[in-house]
N, C-alpha and C positions, 0 to 999 in steps of 0.2 A: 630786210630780214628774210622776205623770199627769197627759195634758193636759185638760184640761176638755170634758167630751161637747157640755156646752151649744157652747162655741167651735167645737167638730168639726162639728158638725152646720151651723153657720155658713158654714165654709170650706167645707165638700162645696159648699151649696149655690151660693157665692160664687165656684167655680174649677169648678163642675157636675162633682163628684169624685162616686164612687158614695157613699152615705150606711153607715156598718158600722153591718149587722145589730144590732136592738137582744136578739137573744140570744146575743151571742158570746160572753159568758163561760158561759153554761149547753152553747150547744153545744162548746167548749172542755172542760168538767167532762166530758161525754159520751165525748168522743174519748179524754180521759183514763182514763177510767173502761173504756174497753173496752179500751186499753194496758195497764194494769192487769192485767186478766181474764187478759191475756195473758201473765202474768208468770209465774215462777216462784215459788212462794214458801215451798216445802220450807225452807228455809231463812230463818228470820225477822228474822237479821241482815243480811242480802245484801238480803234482800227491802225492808226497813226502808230500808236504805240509797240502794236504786235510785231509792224512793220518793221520800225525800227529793232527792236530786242531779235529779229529773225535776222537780219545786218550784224545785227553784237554777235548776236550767238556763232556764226558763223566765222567771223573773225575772230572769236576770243578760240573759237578752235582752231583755226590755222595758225595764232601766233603759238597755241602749245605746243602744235605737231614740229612749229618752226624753231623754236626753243630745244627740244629733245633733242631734233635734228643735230643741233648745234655740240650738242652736249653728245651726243652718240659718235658725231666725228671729230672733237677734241678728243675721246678715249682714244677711238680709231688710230687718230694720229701719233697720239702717245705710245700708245701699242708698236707702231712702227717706228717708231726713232728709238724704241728699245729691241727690239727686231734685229732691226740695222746695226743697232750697236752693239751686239752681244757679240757674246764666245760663240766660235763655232758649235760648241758642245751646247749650248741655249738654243740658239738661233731655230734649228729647226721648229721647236714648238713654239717659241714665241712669232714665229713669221705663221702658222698654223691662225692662233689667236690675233694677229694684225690681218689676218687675209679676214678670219670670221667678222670680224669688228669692223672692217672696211666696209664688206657685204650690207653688214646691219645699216652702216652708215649710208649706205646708198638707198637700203629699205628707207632708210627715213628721211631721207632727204627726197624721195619719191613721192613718197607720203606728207610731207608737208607742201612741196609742190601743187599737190592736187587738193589738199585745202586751200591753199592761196587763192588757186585757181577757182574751186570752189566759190571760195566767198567772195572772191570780184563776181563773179556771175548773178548771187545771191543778190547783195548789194547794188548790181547796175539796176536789176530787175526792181529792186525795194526804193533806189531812188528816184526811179522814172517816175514807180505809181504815186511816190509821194511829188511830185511836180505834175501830177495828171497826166500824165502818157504814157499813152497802151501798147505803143510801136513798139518791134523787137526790132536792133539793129545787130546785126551778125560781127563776128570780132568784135565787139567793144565799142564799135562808131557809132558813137551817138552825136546828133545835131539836135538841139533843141528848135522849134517853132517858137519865133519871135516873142519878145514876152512873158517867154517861159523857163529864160537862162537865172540861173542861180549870182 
């Protein structure tokens, strides 16, 4: 359901969109990780629990932004196969409305990219602490200490 980075990276450059940061999910794991710090955690079922719903929360928003995405370049494309297909006497406005439509589609495919992105960072960060480990691993590489694999 995430959108392809390769594709992303396309469209930034295709509709001159800024390009997302190739370490959002590590600075993602970061911001989590210092939320975290900040938590309470006298309590190991609450604590457990916040943990987890911070993991939901974050993924239940990137599959929305990933859904729209979806849904914003189905119009898009439609928009363009009626584009393409018109009268000359059409065409120009309707390639006007496939150009806009495309644009959006790229905003949002942008935009759910970096949720995605997002909420892997979130998530690595929220599953360590719930396996006891405080280590950051850069890019996504994590090695569990003996014992400690799932």
């Amino acid at each position: 359901m995430e959108p392809d980075i390769m594709q992303a990276d396309l469209l930034s450059e295709r509709y001159g969109l800024d390009i997302l940061p190739f370490d959002l999910i590590d600075v993602a794991e970061t911001e989590a990780r210092e939320r975290i710090a900040e938590l309470n955690a006298t309590d190991p079922v609450v604590f457990q629990a916040t943990l987890r719903r911070m993991s939901e929360q974050a993924f239940a928003r990137a599959i929305e932004l990933c859904l729209r995405a979806q849904k914003v370049d189905a119009r898009a494309r439609r928009l363009r196969r009626q584009a393409d297909a018109a009268k000359p006497a059409e065409a120009g406005f309707l390639n006007v409305c496939a150009e806009d439509a495309e644009r959006s589609a790229a905003i949002a495919t942008l935009a759910a990219l970096a949720a995605s992105h997002r909420a892997r960072g979130i998530d690595a960060a929220v599953s360590l602490k719930l396996q006891g480990c405080d280590r950051f691993f850069p890019f996504g590489l994590v090695t569990l200490p003996v014992g400690k694999r799932a």
